[in-house]
Backbone and ligand atoms as CSV (ligand in chain L), in Angstrom:
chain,resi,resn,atom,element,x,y,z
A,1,UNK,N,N,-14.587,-8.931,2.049
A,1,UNK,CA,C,-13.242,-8.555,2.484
A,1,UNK,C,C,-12.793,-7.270,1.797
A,2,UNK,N,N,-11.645,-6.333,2.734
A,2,UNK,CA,C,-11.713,-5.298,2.075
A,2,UNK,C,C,-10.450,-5.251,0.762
A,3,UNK,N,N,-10.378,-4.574,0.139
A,3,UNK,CA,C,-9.491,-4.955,-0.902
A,3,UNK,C,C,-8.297,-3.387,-0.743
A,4,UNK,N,N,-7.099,-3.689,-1.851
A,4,UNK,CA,C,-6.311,-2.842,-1.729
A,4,UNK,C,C,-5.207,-2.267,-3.201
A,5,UNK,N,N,-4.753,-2.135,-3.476
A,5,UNK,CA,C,-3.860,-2.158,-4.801
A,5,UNK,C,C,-2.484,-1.872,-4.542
A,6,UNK,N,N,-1.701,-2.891,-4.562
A,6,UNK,CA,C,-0.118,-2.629,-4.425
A,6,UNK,C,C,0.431,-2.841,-5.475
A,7,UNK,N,N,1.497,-1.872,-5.759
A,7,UNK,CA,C,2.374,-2.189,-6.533
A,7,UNK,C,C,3.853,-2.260,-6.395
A,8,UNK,N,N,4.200,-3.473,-6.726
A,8,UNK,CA,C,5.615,-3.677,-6.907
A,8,UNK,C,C,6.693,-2.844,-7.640
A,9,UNK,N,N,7.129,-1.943,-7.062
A,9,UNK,CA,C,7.867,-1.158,-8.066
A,9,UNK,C,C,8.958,-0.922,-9.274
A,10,UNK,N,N,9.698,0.044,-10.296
A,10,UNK,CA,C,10.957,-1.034,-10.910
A,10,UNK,C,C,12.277,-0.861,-10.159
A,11,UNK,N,N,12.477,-0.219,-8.655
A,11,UNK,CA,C,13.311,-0.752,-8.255
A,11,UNK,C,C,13.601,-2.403,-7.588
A,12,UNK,N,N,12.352,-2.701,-7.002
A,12,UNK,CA,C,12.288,-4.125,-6.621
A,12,UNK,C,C,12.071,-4.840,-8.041
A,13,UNK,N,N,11.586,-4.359,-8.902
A,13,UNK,CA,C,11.656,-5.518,-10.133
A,13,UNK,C,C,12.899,-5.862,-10.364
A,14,UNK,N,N,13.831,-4.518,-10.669
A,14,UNK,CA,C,14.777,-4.433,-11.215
A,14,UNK,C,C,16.206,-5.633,-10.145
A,15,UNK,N,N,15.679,-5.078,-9.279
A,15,UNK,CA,C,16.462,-6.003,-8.314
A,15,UNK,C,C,15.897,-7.950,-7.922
A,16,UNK,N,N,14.909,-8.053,-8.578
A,16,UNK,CA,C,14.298,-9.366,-8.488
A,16,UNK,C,C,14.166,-9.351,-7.069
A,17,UNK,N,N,12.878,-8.733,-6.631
A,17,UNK,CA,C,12.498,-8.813,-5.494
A,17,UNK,C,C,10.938,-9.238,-5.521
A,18,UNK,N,N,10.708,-9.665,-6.630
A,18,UNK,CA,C,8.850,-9.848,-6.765
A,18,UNK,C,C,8.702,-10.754,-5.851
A,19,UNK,N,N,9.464,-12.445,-5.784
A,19,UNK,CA,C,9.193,-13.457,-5.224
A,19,UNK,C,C,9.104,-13.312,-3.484
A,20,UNK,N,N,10.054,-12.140,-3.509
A,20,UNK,CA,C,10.285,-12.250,-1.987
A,20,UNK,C,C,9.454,-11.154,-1.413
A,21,UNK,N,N,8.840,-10.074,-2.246
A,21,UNK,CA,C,7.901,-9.450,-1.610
A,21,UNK,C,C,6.781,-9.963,-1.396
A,22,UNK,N,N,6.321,-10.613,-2.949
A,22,UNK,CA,C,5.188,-11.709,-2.344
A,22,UNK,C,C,4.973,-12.488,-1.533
A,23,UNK,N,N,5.723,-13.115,-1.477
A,23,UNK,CA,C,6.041,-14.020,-0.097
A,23,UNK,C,C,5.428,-13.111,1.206
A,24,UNK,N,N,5.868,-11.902,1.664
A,24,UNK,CA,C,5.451,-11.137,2.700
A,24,UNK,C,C,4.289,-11.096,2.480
A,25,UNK,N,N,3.586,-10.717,1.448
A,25,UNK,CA,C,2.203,-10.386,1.665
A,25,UNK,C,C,1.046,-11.235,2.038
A,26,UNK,N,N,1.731,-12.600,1.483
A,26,UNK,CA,C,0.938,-13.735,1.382
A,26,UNK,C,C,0.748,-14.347,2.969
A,27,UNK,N,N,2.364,-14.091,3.679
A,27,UNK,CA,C,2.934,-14.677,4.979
A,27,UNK,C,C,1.677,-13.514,6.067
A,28,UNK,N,N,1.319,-12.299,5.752
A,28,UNK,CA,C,0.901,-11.268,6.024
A,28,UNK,C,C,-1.024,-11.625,6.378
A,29,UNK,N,N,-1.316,-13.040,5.394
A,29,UNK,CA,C,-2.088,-13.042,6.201
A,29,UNK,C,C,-3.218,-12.185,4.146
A,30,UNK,N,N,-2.193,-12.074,3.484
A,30,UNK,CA,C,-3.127,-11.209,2.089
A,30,UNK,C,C,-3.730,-12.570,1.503
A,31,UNK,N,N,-4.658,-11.976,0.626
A,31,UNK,CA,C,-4.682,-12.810,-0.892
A,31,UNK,C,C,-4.734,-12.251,-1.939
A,32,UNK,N,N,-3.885,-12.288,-2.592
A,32,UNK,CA,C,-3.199,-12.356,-4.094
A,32,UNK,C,C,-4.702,-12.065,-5.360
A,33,UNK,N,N,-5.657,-11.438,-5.163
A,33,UNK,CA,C,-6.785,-11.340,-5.766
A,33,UNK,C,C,-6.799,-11.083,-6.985
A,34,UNK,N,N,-5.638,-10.551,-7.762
A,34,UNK,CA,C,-5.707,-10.241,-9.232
A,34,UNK,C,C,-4.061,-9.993,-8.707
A,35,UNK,N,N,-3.877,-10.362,-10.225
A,35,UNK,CA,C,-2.176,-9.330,-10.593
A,35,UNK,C,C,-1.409,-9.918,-12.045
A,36,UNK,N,N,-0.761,-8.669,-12.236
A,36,UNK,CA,C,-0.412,-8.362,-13.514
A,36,UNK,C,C,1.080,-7.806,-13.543
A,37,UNK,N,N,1.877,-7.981,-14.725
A,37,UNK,CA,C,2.886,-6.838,-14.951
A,37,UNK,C,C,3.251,-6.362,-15.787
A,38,UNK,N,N,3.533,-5.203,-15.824
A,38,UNK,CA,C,3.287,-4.580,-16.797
A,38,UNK,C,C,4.364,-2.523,-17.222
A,39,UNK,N,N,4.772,-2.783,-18.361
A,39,UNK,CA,C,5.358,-1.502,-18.087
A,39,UNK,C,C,4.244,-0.159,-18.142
A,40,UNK,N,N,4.361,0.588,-17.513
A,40,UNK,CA,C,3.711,1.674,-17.282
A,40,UNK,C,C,4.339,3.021,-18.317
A,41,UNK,N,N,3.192,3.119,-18.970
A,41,UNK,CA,C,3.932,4.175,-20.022
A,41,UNK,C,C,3.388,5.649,-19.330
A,42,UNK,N,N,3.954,6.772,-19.976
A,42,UNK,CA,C,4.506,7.784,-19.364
A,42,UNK,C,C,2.670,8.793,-18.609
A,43,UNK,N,N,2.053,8.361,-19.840
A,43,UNK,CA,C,0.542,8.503,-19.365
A,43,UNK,C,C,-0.358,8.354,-18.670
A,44,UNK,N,N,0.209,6.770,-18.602
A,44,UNK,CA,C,-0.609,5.796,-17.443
A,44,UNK,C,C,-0.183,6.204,-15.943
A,45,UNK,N,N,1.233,6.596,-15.996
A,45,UNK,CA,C,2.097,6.900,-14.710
A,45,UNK,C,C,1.605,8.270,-14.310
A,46,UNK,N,N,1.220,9.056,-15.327
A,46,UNK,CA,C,0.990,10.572,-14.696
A,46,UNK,C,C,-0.583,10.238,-14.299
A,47,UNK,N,N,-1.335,9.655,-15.053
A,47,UNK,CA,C,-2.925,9.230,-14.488
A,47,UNK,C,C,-2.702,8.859,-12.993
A,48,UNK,N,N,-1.702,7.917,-13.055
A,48,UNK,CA,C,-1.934,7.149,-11.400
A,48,UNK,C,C,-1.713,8.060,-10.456
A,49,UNK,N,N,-0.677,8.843,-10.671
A,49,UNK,CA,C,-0.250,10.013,-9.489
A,49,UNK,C,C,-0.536,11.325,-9.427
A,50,UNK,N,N,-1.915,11.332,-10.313
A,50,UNK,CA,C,-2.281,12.983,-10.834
A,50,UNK,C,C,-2.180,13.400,-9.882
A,51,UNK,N,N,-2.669,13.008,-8.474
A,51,UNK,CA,C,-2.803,14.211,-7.071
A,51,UNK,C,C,-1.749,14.476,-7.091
A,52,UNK,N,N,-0.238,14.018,-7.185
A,52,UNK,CA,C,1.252,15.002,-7.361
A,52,UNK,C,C,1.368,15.811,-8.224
A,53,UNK,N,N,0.574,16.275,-9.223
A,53,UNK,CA,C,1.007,16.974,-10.250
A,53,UNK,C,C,1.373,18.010,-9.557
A,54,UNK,N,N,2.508,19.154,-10.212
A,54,UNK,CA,C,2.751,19.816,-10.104
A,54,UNK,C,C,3.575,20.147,-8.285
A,55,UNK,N,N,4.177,18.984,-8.011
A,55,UNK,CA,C,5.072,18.634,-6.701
A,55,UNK,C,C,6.137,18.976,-7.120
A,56,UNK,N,N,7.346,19.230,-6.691
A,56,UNK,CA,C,8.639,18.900,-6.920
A,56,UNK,C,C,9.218,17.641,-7.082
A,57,UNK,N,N,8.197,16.839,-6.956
A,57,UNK,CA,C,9.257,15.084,-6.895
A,57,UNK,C,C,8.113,14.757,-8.476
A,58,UNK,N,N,7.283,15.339,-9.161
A,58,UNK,CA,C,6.431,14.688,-9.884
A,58,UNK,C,C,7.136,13.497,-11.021
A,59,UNK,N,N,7.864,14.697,-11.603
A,59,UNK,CA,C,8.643,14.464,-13.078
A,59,UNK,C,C,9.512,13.447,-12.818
A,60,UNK,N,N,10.220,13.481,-11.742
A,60,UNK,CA,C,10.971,12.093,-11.347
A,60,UNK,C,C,10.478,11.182,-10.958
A,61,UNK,N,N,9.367,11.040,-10.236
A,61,UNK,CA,C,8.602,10.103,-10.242
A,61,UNK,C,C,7.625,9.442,-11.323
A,62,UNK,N,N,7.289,10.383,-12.500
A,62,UNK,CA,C,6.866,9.615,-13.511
A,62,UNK,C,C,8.255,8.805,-14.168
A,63,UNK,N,N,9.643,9.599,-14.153
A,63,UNK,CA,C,10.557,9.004,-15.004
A,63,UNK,C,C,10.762,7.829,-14.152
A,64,UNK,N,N,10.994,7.155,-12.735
A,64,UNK,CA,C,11.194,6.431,-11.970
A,64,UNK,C,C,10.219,5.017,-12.672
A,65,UNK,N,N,8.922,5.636,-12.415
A,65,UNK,CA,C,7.746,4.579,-12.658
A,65,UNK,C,C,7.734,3.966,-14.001
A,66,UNK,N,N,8.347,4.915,-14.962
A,66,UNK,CA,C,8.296,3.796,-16.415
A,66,UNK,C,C,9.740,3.842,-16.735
A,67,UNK,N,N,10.453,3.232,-15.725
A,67,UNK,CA,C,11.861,3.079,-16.072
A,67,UNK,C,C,12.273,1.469,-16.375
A,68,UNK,N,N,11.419,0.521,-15.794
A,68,UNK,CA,C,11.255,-0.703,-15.786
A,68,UNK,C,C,10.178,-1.362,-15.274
A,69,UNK,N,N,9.719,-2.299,-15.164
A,69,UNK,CA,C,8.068,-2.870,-15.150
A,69,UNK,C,C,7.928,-2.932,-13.911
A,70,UNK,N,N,6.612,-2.824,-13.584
A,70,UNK,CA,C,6.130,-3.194,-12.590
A,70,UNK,C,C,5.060,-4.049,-12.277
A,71,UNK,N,N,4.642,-4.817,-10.855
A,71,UNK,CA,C,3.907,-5.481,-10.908
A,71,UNK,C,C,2.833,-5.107,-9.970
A,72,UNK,N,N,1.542,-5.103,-10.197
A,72,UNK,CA,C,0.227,-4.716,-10.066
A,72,UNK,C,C,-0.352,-5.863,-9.678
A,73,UNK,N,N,-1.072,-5.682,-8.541
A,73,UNK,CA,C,-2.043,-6.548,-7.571
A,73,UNK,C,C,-2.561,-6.203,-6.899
A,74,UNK,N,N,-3.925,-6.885,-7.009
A,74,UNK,CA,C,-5.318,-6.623,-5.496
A,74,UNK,C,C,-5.137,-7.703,-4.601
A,75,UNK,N,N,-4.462,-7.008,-3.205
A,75,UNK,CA,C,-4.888,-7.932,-2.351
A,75,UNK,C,C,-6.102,-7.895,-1.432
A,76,UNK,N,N,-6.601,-8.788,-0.763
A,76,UNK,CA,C,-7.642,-9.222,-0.348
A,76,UNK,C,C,-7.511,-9.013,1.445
A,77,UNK,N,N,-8.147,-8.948,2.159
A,77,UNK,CA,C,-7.948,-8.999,3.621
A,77,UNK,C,C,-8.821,-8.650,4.187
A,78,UNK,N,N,-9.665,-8.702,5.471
A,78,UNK,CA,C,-10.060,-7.745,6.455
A,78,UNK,C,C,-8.864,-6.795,6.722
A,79,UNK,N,N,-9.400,-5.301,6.449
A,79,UNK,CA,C,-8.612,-4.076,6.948
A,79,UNK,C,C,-7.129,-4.095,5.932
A,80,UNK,N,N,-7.956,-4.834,4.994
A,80,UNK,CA,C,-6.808,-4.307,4.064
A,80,UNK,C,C,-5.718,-3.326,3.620
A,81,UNK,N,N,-6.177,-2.451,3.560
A,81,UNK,CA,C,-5.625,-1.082,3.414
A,81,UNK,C,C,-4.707,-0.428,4.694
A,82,UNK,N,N,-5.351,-0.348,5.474
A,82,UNK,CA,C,-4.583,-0.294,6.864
A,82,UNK,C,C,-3.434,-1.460,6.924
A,83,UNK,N,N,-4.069,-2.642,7.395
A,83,UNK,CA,C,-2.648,-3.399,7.163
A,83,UNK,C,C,-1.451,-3.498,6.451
A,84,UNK,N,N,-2.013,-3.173,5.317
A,84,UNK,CA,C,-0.959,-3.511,3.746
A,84,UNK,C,C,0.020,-2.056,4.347
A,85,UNK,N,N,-0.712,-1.146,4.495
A,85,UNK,CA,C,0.439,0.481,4.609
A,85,UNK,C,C,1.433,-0.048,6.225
A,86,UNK,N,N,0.786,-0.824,7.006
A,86,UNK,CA,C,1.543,-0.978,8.191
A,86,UNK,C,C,2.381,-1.802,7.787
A,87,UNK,N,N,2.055,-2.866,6.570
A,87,UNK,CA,C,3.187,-3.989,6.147
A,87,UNK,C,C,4.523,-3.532,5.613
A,88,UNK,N,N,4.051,-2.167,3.879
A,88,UNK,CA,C,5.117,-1.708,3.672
A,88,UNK,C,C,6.046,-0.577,4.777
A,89,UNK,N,N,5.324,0.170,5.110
A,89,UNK,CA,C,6.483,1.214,6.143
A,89,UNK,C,C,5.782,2.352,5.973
A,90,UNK,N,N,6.915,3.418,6.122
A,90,UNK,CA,C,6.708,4.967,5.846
A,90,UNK,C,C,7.537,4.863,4.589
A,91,UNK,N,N,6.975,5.978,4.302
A,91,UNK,CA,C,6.860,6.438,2.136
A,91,UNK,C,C,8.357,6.428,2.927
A,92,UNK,N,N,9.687,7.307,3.831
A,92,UNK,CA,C,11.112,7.404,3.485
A,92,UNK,C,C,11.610,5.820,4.764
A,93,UNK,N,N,12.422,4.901,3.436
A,93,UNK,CA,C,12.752,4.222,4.594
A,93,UNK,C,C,13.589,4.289,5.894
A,94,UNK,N,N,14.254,5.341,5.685
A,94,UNK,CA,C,15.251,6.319,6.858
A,94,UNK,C,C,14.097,6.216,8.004
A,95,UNK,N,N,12.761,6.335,7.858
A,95,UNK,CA,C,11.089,6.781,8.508
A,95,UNK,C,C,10.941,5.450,9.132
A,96,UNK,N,N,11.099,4.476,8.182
A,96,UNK,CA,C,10.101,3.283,8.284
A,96,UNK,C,C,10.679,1.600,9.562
A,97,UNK,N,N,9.568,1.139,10.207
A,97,UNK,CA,C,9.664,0.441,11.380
A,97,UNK,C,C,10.573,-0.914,11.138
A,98,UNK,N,N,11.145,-0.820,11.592
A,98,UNK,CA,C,11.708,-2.646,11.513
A,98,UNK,C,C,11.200,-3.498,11.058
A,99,UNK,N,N,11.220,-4.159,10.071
A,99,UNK,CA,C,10.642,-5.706,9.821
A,99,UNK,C,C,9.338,-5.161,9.156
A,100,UNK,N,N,9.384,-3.897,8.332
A,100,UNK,CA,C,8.680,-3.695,7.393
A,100,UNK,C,C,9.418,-3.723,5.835
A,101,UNK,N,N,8.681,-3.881,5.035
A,101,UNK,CA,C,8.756,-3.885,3.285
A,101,UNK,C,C,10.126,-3.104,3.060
A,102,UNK,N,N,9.676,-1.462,3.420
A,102,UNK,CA,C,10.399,-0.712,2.983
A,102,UNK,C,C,11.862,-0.713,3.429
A,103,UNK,N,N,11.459,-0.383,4.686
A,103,UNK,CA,C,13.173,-0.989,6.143
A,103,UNK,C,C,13.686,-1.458,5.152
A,104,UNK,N,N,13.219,-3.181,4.923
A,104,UNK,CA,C,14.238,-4.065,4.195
A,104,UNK,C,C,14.541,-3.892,2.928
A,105,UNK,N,N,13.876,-3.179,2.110
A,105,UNK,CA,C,14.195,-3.352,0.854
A,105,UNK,C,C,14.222,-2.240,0.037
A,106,UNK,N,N,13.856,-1.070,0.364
A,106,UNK,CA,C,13.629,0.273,-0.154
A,106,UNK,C,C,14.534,0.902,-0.206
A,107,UNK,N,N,15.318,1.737,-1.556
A,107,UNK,CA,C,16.417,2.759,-1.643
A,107,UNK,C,C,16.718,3.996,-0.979
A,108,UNK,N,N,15.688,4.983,-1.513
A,108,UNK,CA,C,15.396,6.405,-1.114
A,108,UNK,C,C,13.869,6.129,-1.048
A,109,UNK,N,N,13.381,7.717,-0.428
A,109,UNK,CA,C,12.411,8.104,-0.680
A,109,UNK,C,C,11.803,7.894,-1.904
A,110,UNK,N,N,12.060,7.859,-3.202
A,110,UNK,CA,C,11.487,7.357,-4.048
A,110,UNK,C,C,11.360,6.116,-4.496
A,111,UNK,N,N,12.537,5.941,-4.615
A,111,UNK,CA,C,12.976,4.189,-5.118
A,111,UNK,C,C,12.514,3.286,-3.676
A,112,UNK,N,N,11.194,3.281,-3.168
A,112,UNK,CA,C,10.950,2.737,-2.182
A,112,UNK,C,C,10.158,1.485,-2.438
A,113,UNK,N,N,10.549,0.874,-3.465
A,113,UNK,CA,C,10.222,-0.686,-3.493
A,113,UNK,C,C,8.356,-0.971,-3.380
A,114,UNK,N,N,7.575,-0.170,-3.324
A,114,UNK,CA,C,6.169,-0.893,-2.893
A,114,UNK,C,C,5.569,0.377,-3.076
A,115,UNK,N,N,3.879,0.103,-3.616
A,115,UNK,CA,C,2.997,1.131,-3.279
A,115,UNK,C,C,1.578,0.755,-2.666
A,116,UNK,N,N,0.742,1.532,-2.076
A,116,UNK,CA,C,0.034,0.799,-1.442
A,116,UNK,C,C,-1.025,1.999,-1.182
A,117,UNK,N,N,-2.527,1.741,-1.768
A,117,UNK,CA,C,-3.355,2.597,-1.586
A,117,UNK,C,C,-3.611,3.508,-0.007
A,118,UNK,N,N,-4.275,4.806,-0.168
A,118,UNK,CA,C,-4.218,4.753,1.228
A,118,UNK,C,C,-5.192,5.481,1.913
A,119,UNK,N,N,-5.857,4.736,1.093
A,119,UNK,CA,C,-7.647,4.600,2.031
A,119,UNK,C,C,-8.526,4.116,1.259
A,120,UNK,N,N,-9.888,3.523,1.700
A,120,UNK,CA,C,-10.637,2.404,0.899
A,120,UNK,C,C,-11.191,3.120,-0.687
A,121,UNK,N,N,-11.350,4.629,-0.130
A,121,UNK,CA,C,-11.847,5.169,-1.975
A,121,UNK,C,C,-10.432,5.236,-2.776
A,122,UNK,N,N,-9.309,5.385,-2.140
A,122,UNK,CA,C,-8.319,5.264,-3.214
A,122,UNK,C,C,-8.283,3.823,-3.798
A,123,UNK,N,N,-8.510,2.817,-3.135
A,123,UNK,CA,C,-8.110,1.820,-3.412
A,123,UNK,C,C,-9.067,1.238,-4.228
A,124,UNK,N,N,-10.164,1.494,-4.588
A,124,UNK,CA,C,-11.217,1.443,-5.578
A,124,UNK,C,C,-10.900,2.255,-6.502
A,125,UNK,N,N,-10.763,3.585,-6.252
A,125,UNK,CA,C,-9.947,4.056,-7.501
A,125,UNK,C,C,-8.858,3.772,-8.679
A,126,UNK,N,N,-8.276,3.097,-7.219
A,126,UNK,CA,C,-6.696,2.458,-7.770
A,126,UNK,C,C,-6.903,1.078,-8.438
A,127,UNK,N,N,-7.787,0.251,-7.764
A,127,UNK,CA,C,-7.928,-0.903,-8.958
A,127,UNK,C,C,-8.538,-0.688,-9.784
A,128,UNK,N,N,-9.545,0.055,-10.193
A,128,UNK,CA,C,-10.073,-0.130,-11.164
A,128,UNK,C,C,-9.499,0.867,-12.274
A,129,UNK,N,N,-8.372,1.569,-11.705
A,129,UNK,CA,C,-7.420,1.868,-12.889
A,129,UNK,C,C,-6.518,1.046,-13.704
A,130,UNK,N,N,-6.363,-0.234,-12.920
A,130,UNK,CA,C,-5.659,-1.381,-13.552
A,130,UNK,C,C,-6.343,-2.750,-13.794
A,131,UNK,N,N,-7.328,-2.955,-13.512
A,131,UNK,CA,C,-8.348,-3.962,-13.676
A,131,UNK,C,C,-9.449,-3.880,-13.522
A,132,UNK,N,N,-10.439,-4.826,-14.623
A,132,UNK,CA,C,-11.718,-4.725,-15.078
A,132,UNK,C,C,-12.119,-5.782,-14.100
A,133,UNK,N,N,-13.502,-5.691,-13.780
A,133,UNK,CA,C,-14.173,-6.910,-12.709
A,133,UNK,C,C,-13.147,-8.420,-12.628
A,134,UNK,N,N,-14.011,-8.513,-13.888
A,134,UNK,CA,C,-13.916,-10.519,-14.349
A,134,UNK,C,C,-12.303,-10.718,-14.005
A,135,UNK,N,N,-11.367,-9.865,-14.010
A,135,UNK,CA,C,-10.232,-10.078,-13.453
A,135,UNK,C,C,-9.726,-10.405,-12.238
A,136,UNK,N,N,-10.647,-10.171,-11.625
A,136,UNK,CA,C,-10.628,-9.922,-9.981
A,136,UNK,C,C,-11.224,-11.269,-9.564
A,137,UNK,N,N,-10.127,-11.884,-8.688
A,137,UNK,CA,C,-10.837,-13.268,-8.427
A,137,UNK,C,C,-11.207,-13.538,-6.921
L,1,ATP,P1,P,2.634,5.333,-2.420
L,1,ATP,O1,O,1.497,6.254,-2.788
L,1,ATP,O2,O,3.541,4.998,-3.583
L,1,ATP,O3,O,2.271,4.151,-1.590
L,1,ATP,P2,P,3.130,7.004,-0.237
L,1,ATP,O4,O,1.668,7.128,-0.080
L,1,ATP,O5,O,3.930,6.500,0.901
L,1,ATP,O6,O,3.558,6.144,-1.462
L,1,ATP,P3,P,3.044,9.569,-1.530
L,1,ATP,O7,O,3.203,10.766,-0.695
L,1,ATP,O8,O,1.683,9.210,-2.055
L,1,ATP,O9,O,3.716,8.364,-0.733
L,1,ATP,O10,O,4.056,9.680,-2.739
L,1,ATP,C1,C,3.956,8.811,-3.837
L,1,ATP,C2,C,5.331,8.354,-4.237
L,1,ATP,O11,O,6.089,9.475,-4.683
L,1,ATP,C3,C,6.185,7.767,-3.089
L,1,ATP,O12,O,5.928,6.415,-2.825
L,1,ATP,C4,C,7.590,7.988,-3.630
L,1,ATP,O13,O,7.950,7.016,-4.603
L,1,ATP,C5,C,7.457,9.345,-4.302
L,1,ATP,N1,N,7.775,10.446,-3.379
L,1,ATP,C6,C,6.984,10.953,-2.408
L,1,ATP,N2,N,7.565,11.949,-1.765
L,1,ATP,C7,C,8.781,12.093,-2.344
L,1,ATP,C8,C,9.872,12.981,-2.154
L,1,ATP,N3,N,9.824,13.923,-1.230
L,1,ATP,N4,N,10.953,12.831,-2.944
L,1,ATP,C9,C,10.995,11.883,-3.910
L,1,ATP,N5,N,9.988,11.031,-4.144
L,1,ATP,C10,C,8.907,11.130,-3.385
């Protein structure tokens, strides 16, 4: 099955939205293959999003990402990756489809509640920036 890496962001933490995002993913048809939470310090946050370096949204988006914890998970699926990005929305929820992640629960363009690899080498990339094998169940 193909796998994927989402993360729960700290606006949905902050707002206690873990239970109810999970819930979607699970309802979605995912499995819950590893997960963790964890605050993201200022290093770890610029590692994850190096391809933004040097964007105009970078610096706020590292300050965004270690502003409060987040939660980290591999889900599991056929067409993982594809699905999971059709589950959350478009990156602005102003963008994003009805009766997706973001629609319902996302602030701005940044503070958009969810992240979600977005294609199968990122998503190998992306977990194994946050988890070692034996973790992965
Ligand atoms: P993610 O990678 O988090 O799933 P994405 O692929 O939809 O999101 P990217 O273009 O990779 O979006 O941007 C990464 C993150 O940077 C976005 O999810 C959002 O939090 C933030 N971001 C992207 N574009 C902007 C912008 N124009 N202004 C503010 N923040 C932005």
């Amino acid at each position: 099955l193909e796998r994927t890496l989402s993360i729960i962001k700290p606006d949905a933490v902050e707002r206690h939205l873990i239970g109810q995002i999970l819930a979607r993913f699970e309802q979605s048809g995912f499995r819950i293959a590893a997960i963790k939470m964890l605050h993201l310090t200022k290093p770890q946050a610029e590692g994850f999003y190096a391809e933004h370096q040097g964007k105009p949204f970078f610096d706020g988006l590292v300050e965004y990402m270690t502003s409060a914890p987040v939660v980290v998970s591999v889900l599991a699926k056929e067409n993982a990756v594809k699905d999971y990005r059709t589950l959350i929305g478009a990156t602005d929820p102003a963008q994003a489809a009805e009766g997706t992640i973001r629609k319902d629960f996302a602030e701005s363009r940044q503070r958009n509640s969810v992240h979600g690899s977005d294609s199968v080498e990122s998503a190998v990339r992306e977990i194994a920036y946050f988890f070692v094998d034996t973790e992965i169940c």
